[in-house]
C-alpha positions as CSV (number, residue, x, y, z in Angstrom):
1,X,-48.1,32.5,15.1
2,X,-46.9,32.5,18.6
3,X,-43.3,33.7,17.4
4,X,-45.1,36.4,15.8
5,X,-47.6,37.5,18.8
6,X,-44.4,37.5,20.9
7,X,-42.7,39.9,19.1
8,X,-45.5,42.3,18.4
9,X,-45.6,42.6,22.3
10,X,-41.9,43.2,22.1
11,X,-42.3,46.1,19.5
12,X,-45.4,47.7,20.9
13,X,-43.5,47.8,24.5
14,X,-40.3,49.1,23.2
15,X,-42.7,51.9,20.7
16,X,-43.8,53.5,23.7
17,X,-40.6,53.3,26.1
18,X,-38.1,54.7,23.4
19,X,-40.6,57.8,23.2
20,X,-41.0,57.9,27.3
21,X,-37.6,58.5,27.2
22,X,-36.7,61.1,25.6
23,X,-39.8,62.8,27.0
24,X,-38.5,62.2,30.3
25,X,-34.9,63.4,28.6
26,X,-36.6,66.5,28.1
27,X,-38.2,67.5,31.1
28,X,-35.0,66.6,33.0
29,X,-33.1,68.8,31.0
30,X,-35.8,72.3,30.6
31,X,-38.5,73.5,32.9
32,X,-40.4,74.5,31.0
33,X,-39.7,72.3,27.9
34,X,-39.7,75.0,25.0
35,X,-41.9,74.9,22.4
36,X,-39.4,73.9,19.7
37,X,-38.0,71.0,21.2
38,X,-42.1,69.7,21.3
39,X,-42.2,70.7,17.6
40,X,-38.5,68.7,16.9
41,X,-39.9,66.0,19.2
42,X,-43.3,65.5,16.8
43,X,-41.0,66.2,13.4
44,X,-38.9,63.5,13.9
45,X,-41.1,61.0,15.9
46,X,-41.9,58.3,12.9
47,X,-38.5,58.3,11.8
48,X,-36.4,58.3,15.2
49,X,-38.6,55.6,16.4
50,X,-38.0,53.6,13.1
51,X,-34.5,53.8,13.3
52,X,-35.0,52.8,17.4
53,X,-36.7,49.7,16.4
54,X,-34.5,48.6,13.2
55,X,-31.4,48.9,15.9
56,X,-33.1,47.2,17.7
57,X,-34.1,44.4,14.9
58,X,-30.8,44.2,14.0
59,X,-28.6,43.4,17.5
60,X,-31.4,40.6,17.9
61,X,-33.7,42.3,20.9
62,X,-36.7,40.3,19.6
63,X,-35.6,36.8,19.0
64,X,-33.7,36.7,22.2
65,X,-35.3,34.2,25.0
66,X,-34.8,36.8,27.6
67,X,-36.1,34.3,30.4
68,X,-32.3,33.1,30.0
69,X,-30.8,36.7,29.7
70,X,-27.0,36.9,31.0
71,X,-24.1,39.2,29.6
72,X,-24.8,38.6,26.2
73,X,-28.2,40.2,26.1
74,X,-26.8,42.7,28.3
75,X,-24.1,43.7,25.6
76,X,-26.7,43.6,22.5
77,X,-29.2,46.2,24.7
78,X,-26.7,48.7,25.1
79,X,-25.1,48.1,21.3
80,X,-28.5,48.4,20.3
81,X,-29.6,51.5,22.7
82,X,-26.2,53.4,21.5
83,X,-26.9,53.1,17.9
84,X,-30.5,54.8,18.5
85,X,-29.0,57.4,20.1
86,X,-26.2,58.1,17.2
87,X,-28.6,57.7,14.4
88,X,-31.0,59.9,16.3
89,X,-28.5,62.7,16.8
90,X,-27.5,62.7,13.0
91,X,-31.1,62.5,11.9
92,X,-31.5,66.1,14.1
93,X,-28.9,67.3,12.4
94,X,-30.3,66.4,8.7
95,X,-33.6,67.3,9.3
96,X,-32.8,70.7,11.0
97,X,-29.3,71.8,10.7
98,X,-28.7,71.4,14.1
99,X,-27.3,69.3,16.7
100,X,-29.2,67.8,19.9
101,X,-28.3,69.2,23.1
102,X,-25.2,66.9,24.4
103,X,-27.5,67.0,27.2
104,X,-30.6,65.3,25.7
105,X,-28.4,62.4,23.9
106,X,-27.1,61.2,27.3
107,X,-30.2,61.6,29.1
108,X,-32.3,60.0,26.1
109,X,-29.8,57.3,25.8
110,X,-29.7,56.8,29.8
111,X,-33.3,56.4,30.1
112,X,-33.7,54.3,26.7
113,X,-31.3,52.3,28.5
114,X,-32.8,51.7,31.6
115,X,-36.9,51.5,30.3
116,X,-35.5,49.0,27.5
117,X,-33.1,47.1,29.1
118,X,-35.4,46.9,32.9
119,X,-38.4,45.6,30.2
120,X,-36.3,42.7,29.1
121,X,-34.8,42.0,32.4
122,X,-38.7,41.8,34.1
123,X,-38.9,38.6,31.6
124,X,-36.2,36.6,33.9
125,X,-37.0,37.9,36.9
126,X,-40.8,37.2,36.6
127,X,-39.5,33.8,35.2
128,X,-37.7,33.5,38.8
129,X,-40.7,34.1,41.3
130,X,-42.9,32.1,39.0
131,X,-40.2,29.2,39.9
132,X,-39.6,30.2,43.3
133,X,-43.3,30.0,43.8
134,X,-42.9,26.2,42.2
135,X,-40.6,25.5,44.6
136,X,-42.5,26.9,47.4
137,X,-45.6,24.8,46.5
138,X,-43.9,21.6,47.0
139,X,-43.2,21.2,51.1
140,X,-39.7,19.8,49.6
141,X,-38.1,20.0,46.4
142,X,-37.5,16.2,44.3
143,X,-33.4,16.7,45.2
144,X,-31.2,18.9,47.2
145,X,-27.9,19.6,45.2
146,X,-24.8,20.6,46.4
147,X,-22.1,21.6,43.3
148,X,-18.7,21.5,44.3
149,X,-16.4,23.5,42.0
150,X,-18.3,27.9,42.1
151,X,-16.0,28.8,38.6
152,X,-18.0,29.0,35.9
153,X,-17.6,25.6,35.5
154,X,-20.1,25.5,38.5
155,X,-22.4,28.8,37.3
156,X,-22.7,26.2,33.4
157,X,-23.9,23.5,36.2
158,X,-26.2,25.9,38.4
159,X,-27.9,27.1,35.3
160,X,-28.6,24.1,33.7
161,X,-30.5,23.0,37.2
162,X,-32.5,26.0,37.0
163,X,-33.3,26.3,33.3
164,X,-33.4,22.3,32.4
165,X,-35.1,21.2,36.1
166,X,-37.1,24.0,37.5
167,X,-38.7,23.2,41.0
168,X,-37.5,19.2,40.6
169,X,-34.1,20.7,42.2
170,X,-32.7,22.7,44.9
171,X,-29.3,24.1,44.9
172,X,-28.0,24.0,48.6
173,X,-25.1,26.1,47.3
174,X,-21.6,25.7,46.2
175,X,-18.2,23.9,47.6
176,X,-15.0,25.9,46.5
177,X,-11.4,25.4,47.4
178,X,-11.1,29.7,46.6
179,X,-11.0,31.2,50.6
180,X,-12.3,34.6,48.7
181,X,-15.0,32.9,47.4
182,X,-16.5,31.9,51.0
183,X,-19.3,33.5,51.9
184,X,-20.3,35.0,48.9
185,X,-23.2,34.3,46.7
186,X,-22.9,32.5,42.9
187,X,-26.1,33.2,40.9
188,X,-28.0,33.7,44.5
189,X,-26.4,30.4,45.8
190,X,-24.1,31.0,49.0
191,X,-20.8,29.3,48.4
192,X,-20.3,27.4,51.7
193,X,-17.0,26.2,52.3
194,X,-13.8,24.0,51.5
195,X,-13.5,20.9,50.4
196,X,-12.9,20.1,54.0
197,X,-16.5,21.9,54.7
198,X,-17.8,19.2,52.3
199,X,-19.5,16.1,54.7
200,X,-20.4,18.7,57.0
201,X,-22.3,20.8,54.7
202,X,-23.7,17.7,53.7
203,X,-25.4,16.9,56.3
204,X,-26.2,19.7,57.9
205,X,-28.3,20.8,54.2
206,X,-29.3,17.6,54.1
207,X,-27.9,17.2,50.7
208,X,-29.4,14.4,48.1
209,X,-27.0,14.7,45.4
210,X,-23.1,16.1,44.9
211,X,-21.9,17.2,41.3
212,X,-18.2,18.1,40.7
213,X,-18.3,21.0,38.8
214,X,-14.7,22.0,37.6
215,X,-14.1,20.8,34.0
216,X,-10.4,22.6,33.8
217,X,-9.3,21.6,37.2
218,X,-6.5,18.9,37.0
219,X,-7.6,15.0,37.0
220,X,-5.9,14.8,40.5
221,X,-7.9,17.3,41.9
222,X,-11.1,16.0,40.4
223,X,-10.1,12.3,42.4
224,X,-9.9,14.1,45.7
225,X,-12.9,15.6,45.6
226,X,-14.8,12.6,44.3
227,X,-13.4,10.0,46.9
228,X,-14.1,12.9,49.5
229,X,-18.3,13.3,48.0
230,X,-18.2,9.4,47.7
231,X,-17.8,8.9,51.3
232,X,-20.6,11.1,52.3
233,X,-22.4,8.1,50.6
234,X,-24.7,10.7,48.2
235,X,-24.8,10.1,45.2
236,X,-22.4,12.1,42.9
237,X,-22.3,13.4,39.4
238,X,-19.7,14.8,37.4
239,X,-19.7,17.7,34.8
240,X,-17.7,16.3,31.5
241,X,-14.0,17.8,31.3
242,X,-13.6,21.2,29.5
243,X,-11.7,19.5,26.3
244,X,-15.0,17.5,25.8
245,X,-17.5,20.7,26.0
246,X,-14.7,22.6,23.5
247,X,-14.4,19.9,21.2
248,X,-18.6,19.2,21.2
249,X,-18.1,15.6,22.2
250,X,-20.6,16.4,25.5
251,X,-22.4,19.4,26.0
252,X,-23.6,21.3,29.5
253,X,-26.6,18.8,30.0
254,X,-24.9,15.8,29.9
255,X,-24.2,16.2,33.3
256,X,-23.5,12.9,34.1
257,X,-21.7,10.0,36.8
258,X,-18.8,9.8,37.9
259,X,-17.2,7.0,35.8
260,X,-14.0,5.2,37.1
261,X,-11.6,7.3,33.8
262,X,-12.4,10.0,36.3
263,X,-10.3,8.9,39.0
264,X,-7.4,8.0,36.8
265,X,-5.3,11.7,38.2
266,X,-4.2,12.2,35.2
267,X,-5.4,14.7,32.5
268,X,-6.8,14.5,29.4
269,X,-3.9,13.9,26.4
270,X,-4.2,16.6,23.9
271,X,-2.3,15.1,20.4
272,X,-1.3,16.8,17.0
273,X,-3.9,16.1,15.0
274,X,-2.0,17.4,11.7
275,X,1.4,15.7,12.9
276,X,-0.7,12.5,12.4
277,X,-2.2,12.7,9.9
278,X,0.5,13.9,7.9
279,X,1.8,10.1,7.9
280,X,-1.1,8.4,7.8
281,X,-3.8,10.6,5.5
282,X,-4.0,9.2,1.8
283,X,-1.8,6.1,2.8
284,X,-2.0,2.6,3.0
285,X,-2.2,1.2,6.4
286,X,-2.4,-2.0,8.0
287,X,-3.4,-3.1,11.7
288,X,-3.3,-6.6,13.2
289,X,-5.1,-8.2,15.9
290,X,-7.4,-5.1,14.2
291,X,-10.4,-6.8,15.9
292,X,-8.7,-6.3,19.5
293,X,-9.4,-3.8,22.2
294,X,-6.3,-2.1,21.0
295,X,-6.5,-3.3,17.4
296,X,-10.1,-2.1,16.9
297,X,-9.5,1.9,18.2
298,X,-6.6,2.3,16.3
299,X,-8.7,1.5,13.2
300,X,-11.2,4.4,14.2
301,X,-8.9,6.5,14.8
302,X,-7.3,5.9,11.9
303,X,-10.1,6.0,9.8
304,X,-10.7,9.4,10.9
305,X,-7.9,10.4,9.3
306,X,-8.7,9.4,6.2
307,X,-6.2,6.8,4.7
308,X,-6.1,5.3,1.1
309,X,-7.0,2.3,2.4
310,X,-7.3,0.4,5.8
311,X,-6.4,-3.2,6.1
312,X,-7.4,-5.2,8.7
313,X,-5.8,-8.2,9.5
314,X,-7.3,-10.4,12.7
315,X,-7.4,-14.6,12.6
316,X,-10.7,-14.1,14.3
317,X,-13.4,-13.8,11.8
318,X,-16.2,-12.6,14.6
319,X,-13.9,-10.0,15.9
320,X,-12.7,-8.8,12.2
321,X,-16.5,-8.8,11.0
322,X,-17.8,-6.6,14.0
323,X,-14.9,-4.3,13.4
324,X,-15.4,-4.1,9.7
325,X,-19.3,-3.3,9.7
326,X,-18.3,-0.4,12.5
327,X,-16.1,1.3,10.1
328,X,-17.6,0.7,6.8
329,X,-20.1,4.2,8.1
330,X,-16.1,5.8,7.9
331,X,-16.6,5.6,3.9
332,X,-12.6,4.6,3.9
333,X,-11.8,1.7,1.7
334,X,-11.3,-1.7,3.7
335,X,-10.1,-4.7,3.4
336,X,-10.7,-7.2,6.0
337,X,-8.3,-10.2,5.7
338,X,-8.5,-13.2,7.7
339,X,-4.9,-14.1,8.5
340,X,-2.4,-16.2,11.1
341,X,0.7,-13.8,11.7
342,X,2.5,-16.8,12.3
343,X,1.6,-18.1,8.6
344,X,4.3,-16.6,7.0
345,X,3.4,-17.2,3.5
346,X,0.0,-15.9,3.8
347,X,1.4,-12.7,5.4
348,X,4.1,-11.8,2.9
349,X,1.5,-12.6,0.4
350,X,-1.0,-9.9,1.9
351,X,2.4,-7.5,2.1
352,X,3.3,-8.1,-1.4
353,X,-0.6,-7.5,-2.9
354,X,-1.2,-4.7,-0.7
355,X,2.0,-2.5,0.2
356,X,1.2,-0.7,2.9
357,X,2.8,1.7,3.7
358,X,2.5,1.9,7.7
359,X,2.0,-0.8,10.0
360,X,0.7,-0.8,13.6
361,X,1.2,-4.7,14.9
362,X,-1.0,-5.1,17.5
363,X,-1.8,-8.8,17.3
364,X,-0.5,-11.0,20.7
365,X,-1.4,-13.1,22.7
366,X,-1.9,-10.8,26.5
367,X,-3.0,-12.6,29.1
368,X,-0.6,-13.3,32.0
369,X,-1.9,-16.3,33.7
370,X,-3.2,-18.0,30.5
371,X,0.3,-17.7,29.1
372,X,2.0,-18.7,32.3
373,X,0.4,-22.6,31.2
374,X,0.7,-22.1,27.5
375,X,4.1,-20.6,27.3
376,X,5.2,-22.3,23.8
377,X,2.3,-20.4,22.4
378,X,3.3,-17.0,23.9
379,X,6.7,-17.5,22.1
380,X,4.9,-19.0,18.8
381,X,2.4,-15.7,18.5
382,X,4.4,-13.0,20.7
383,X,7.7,-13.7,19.2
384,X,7.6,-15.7,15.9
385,X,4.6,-14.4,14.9
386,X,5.9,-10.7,15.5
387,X,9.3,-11.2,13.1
388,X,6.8,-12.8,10.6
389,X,4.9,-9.6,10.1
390,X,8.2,-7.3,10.8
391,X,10.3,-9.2,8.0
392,X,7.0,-9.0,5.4
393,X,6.9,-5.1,6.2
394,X,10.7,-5.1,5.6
395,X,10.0,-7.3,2.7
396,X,7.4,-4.9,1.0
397,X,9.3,-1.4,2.1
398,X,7.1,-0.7,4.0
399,X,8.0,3.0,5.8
400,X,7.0,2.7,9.1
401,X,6.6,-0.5,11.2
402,X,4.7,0.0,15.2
403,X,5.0,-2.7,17.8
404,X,2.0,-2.1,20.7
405,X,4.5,-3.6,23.9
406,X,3.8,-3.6,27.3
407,X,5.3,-2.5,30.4
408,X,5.6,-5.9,31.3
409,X,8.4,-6.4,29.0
410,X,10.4,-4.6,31.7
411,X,12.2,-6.9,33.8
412,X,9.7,-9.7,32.9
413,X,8.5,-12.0,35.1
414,X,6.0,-13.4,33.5
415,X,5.9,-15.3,29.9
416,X,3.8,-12.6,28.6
417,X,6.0,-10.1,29.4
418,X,8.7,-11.7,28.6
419,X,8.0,-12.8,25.1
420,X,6.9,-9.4,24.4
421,X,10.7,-7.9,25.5
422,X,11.6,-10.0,22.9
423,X,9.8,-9.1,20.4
424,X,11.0,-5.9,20.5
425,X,15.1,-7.1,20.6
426,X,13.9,-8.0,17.3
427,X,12.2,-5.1,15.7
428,X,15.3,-3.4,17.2
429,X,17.9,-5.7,15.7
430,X,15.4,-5.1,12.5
431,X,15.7,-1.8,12.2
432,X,19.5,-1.8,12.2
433,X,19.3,-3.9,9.3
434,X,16.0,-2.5,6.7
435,X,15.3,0.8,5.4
436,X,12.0,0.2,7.0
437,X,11.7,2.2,9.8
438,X,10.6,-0.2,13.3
439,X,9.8,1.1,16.4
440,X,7.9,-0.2,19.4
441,X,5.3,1.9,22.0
442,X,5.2,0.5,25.3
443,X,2.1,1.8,27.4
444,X,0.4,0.1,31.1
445,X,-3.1,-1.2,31.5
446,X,-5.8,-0.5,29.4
447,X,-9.3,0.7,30.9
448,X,-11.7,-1.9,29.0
449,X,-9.9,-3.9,27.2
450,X,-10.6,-7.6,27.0
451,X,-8.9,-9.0,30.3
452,X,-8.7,-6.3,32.0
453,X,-9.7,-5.7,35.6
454,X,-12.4,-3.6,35.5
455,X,-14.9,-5.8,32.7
456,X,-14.3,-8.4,35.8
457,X,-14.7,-6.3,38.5
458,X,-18.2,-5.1,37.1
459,X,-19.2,-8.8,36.5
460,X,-18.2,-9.6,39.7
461,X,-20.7,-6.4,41.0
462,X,-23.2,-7.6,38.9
463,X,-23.1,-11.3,40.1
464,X,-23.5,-9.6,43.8
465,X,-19.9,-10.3,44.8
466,X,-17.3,-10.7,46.0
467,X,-14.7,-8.6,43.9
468,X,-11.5,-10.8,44.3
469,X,-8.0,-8.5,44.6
470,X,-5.0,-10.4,43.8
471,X,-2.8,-8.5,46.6
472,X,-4.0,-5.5,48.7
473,X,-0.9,-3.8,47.7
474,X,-1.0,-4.5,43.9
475,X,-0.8,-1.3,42.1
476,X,-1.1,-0.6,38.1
477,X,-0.7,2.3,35.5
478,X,-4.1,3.0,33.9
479,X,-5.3,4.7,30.7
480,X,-7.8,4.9,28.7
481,X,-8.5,3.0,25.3
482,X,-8.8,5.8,23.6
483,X,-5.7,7.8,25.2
484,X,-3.1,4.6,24.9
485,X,-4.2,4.5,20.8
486,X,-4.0,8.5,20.0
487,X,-0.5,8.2,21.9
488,X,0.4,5.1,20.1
489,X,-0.5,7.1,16.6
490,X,1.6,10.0,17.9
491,X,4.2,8.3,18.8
492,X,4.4,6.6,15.0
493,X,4.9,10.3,13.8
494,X,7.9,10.5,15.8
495,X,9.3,7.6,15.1
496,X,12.7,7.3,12.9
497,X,15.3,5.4,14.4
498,X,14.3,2.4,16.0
499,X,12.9,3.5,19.6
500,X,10.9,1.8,22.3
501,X,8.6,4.7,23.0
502,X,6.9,5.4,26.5
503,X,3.7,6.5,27.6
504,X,3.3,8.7,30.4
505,X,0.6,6.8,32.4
506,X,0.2,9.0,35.0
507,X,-0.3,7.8,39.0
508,X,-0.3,4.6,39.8
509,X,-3.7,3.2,40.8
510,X,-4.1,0.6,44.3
511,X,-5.9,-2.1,42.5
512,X,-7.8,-2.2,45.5
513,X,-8.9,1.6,45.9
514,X,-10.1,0.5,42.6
515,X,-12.6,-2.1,43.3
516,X,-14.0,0.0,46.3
517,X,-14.5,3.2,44.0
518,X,-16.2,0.8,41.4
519,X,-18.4,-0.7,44.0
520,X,-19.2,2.8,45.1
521,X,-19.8,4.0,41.6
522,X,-22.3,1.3,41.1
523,X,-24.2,2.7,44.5
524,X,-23.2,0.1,46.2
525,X,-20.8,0.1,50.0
526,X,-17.8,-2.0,49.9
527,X,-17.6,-4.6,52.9
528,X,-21.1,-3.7,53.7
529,X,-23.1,-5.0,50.5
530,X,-20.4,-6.2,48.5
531,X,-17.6,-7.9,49.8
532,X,-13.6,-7.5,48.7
533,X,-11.5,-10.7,49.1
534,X,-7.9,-11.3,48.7
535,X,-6.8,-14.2,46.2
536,X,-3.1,-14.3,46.3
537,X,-0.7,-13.0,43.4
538,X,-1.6,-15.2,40.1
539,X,1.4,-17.0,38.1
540,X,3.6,-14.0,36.4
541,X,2.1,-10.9,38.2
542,X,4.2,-8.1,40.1
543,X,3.1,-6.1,42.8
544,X,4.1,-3.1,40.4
545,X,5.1,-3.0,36.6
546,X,7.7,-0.1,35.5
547,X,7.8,1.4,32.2
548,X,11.5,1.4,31.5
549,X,14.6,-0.6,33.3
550,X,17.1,1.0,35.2
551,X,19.4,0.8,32.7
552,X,17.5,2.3,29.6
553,X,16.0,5.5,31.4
554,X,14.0,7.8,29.3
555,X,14.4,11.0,26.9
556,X,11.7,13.5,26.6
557,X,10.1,14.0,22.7
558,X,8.5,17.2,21.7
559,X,5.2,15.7,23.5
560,X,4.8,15.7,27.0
561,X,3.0,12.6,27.3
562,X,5.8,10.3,25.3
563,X,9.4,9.5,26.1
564,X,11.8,7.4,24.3
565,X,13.8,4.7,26.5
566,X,17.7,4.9,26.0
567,X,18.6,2.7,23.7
568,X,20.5,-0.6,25.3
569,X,23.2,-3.1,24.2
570,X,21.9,-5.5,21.7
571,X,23.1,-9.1,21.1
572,X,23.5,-8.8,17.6
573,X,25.2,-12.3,17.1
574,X,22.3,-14.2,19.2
575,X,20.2,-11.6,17.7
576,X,21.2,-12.6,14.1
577,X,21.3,-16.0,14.5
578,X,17.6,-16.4,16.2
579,X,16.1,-14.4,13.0
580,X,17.9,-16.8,10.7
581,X,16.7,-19.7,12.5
582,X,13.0,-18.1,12.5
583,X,13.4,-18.0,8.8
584,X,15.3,-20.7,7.3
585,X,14.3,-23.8,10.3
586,X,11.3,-22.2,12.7
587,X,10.4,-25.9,13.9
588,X,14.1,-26.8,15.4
589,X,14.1,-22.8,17.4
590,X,10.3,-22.7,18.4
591,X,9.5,-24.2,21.8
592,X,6.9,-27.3,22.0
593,X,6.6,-27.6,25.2
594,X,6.8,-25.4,28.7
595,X,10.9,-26.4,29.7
596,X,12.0,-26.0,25.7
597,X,10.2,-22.1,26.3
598,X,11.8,-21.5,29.3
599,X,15.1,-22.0,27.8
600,X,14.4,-19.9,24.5
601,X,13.5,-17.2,27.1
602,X,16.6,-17.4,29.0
603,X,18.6,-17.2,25.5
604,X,17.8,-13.5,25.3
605,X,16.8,-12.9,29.3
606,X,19.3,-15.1,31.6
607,X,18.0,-13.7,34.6
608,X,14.3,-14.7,33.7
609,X,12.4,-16.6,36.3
610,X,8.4,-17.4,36.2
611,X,6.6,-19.3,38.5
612,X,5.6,-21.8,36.0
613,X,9.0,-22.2,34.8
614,X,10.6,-22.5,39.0
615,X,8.2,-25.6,39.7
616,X,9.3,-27.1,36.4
617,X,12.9,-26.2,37.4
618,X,12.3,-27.8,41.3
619,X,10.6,-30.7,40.0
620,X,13.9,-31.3,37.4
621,X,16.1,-31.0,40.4
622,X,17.7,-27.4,39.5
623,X,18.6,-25.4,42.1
624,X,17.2,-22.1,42.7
């Protein structure tokens, strides 16, 4: 009923202007207005009005909410006012024979313009003083917001304060990097500066809240402005990036805080969508560890695109089971097994029944430290456990075979790491030998994942401190769960001849500039309420990892984001005779104990030296 009452108003408002104005058409054109212009006028009013009003009807001028009117409405007024005029000018002509006056069409259509178009305009700027008079009632407003970024990035943000927030908000004005943009007003905002303006404008407006308003800048320039709005200690927000808004993942109003992906520097990865699929759509793939951080993406992702069937493989029921009831809402066919990769039969036997046709092996064992007192096992699950699923893959012809590697398995000095370099000598050697194709993606540290720094450095917030940093010069390549799996899928399009692919992580991050910007995003000061202590490099760490030795270097693929590492010299004898052991006599190659691991990692890595492994070394006597 209300709908309806509105647009009656509507009509009634726009019967009466369309007629005032081609009276006033009239007048401006004759003095007097002759007699058979009145009588044309009268002829013709029921049906030029009609036609007025359908035009109207049709370019939308009544269910527009014109309290929000931009260029849009703008557009649809003057489409709408244009068409009048035509219709009106050919009607003339049918009814009489004659044409209008050129005159009287641009004055009518002027004027119809003006009275029509001011009418609908009134709406917003009524709604304006009715919230400017809000605003004045209050001696001071909830919030006074300062938006850095005055593209229309920041006009999105600025409106959605005014429409969503009304007199709860005050926009201070705008921060922009653009020295024509100074002094000049956005929306009625002044845009006040630099980002070197930004503390001062801060407090000198007296500024409650900051939002970073530029979804299409890059990631770098985002991080400089939010480390330089996070020292003015306000709180700050963040508009989501521009691929989000496109894609509909976020819209407008989720305006929201800064999280720590933000400060990564890098931007988003864009992927081929139809390049992936293309190998993975209607076919059978398999995942281990699929109950993992890494594990458990790739099977969404994956299930996205629509496979024959999924197969999960994890030896942890819990994991697997949370994993499996996430995905069954996918409506892809699953099948969650519960399976050891180092139990060969039970592998094969799932290869054989199953057949996939691409694999992504993402089951290991990860972390450093723990590994660093539990070597044998790295080498059990890292290594053996890795040619186990490789040689059932080659086995079953299975097309495509992915190794998830680390950029510790460059110039390892850690078990971890270097178990994992191993693993991928063998998929190598492997792949020279099978019609299966093997490959391996080596990416940094992953935002989230089990182990990883930030989980413990919000426990650590949450538990009031202190946040305990290894090294004050440590430094790491982040990315995101999401990012390392769509580049690991990519990356299996690509692959064809045995490479180690490499993920572009981007900047290095200063593990430490990391804790204070996660102590800061949880509105808290570091030194002040939460402290930041020092621990000392854990067994197996570097100060920094590298993606790729000097001696392998890197070639560019058709995506930006992934490079293959130059192949290197393989020892095929050692090589040969390790995977023959693994098959034929596992218990007399496997280490069972710390010393017997250190020497099946020297086998392959002579160079190799852990911490673990030097105090075992100095307490046998060896030299150094």
């Amino acid at each position: 009923m209300e709908k309806w009452k509105r647009w009656g108003h509507l009509v009634a408002i726009d019967l009466l202007l369309v007629n005032v104005a081609y009276v006033l058409a009239l007048f401006l054109r004759y003095d007097p207005v002759p007699a058979y212009q009145w009588e044309v006028f009268l002829t013709l009013l029921v049906p030029r009005t009609t036609l007025r009003i359908l035009g109207h009807y049709f370019f939308g001028l009544y269910r527009r909410a014109w309290r929000y009117a931009s260029i849009e409405e703008a557009l649809a007024i003057v489409g709408a006012v244009t068409v009048g005029s035509i219709l009106g000018a050919f009607l003339n002509l049918f009814w009489f024979q004659a044409m209008l006056p050129r005159s009287i069409v641009v004055l009518d259509w002027f004027l119809c313009l003006a009275l029509v178009g001011g009418s609908r305009f009134l709406v917003r700027i009524r709604d304006g003083w009715q919230r400017q008079s809000l605003l004045e009632d209050h001696e001071e407003p909830l919030k006074r917001v300062l938006i850095v970024g005055a593209g229309d990035g920041g006009v999105l943000a600025a409106r959605e304060l005014r429409n969503h927030y009304g007199h709860q908000v005050k926009l201070v004005g705008f921060i922009d990097d653009d020295p024509l943009k100074r002094n000049q007003t956005v929306l009625g905002s002044p845009v006040l500066g630099t980002r070197d303006d930004l503390a001062r404008v801060v407090a000198e407006y007296q500024v409650d809240e900051i939002i970073i308003s530029m979804p299409s800048v890059p990631r770098r320039v985002i991080r400089e402005f939010v480390r330089i709005a996070q020292a003015t200690g306000k709180k700050v927000l963040i508009l989501p990036g521009v691929y989000d808004l496109l894609e509909g993942n976020v819209t407008v109003s989720k305006i929201r805080e800064v999280q720590i992906e933000d400060l990564l520097g890098r931007d988003p990865v864009k992927v081929n969508i139809a390049g992936m699929s293309a190998y993975l759509s209607g076919r059978k793939v398999l995942v281990t560890g699929a109950g993992g951080s890494i594990g458990s993406e790739l099977c969404r992702q994956i299930a996205k695109l629509k496979p024959e069937v999924l197969l999960l493989v994890d030896h942890g029921e819990n994991n697997l089971y949370e994993i499996e009831m996430e995905l069954k809402a996918a409506r892809v066919p699953l099948v969650a097994l519960v399976k050891d990769i180092k139990d060969g039969r039970a592998v094969r036997d799932v290869f054989q029944r199953y057949k996939p046709d691409v694999v992504f092996h993402a089951a290991a064992h990860k972390h450093v430290p723990l590994m660093e007192h539990n070597p044998e096992e790295a080498i059990k699950n890292n290594v053996y456990g890795t040619y186990q699923v490789a040689w059932a893959a080659h086995l079953a012809g299975t097309e495509k075979f992915v190794l998830i590697s680390t950029d510790k398995a460059v110039n390892p000095t850690s078990v971890m790491g270097a178990s994992k370099r191993i693993a991928e000598m063998i998929i190598m050697y492997l792949d020279q030998r099978s019609a299966t194709t093997f490959a391996a993606v080596r990416f940094g540290n992953v935002l989230g994942s089990r182990g990883s720094v930030i989980p413990l450095f919000r426990q650590q917030i949450l538990a009031g401190g202190p946040v305990t940093v290894t090294h004050e010069k440590m430094i790491r390549y982040f990315m995101t769960i999401p990012e390392a799996v769509q580049l690991t899928l990519q990356a299996g399009a690509f692959a064809g001849k045995g490479e180690i692919f490499v993920l572009d992580m981007g900047e290095p991050v200063r593990i430490m500039d990391l804790a204070e910007q996660l102590i800061r995003l949880s509105g808290l000061r570091p030194y002040v309420d939460i402290d930041i202590q020092i621990t000392g490099i854990r067994p197996g760490e570097k100060l920094f990892e590298e993606l790729f030795t000097a001696e392998e270097g890197v070639d560019a693929t058709t995506h930006e984001r992934i490079f293959v590492a130059k192949p290197t010299a393989l020892d095929l004898p050692l090589l040969e005779e390790t995977v023959q052991a693994l098959e034929n006599r596992p218990e007399e190659i496997l280490p069972a104990d710390a010393h017997s691991a250190l020497e099946f990692i020297r086998r392959f890595l002579p160079e190799f030296r852990g911490e673990e492994q030097s105090k075992l070394e100095a307490a046998a006597g060896l030299e150094e």
